[in-house]
C-alpha positions as CSV (number, residue, x, y, z in Angstrom):
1,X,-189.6,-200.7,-53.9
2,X,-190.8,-203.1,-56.3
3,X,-188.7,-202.0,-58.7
4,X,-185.8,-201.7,-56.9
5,X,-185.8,-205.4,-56.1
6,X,-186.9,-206.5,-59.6
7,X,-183.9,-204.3,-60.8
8,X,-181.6,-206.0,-58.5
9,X,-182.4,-209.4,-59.9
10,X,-180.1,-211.6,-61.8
11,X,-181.2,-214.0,-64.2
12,X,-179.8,-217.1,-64.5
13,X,-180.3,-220.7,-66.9
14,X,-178.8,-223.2,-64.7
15,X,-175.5,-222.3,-63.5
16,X,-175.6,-219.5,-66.6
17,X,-176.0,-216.0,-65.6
18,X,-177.9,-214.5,-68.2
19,X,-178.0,-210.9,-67.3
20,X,-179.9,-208.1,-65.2
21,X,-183.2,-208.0,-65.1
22,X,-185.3,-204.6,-66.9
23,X,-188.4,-203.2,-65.7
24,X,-191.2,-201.3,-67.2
25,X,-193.7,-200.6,-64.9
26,X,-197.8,-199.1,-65.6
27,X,-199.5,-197.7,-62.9
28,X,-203.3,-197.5,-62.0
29,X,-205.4,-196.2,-59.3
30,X,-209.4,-195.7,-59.5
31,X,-211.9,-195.3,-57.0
32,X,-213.2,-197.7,-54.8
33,X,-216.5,-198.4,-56.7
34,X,-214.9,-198.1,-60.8
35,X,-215.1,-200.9,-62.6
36,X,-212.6,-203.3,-62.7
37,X,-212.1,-203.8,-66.4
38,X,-211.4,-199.7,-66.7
39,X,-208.7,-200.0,-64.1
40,X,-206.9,-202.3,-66.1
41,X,-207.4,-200.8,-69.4
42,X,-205.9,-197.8,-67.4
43,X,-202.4,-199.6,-66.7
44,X,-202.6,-201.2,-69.7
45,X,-202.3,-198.1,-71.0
46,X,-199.6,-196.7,-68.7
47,X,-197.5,-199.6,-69.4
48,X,-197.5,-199.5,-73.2
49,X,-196.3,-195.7,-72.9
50,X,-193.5,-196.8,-70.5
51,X,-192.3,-198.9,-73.3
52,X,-192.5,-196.5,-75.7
53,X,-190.6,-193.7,-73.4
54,X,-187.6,-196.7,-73.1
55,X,-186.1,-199.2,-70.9
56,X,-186.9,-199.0,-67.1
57,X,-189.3,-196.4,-67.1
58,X,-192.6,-196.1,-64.5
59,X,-196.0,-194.5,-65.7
60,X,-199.1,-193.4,-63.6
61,X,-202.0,-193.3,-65.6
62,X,-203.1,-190.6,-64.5
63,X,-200.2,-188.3,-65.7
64,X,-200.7,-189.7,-69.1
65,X,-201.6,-186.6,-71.3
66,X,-205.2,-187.4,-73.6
67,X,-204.6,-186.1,-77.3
C-alpha cells in the first residue's frame, strides 16, 4: 500500500509539475528482542540491492541470498 500511494504521487516545484514519483523499497523484520542496530543494517541492505535490481523494485531481507 505504501507504495502504491508513493507511486501515485506527483511532484511538483510551484505550479511546475516535475514528474512521477519512483520508489525503491528495503524490507526488514527481526524478532521482538534483536537488536535494533541489526534490523537496520538488514534493510539497509535490502534497499541497496533494490537499487541495484532497478527502478521501483521491493526487497525483504530475508530473501536476500548470502554469497
Amino acid at each position: 500500500e505504501i507504495y502504491t500511494q508513493v507511486r501515485n504521487m506527483t511532484l511538483r516545484d510551484g505550479l511546475t509539475e516535475i514528474g512521477q514519483v519512483d520508489v525503491s523499497i528495503g524490507i526488514a523484520s527481526y524478532p521482538q528482542h534483536t537488536q535494533s542496530d541489526s534490523l537496520l543494517r538488514a534493510a539497509d541492505a535490502a534497499l541497496y540491492r533494490a537499487k541495484e535490481l532497478g527502478r521501483s523494485r521491493i526487497v525483504s531481507f530475508g530473501r536476500l541470498k548470502t554469497s
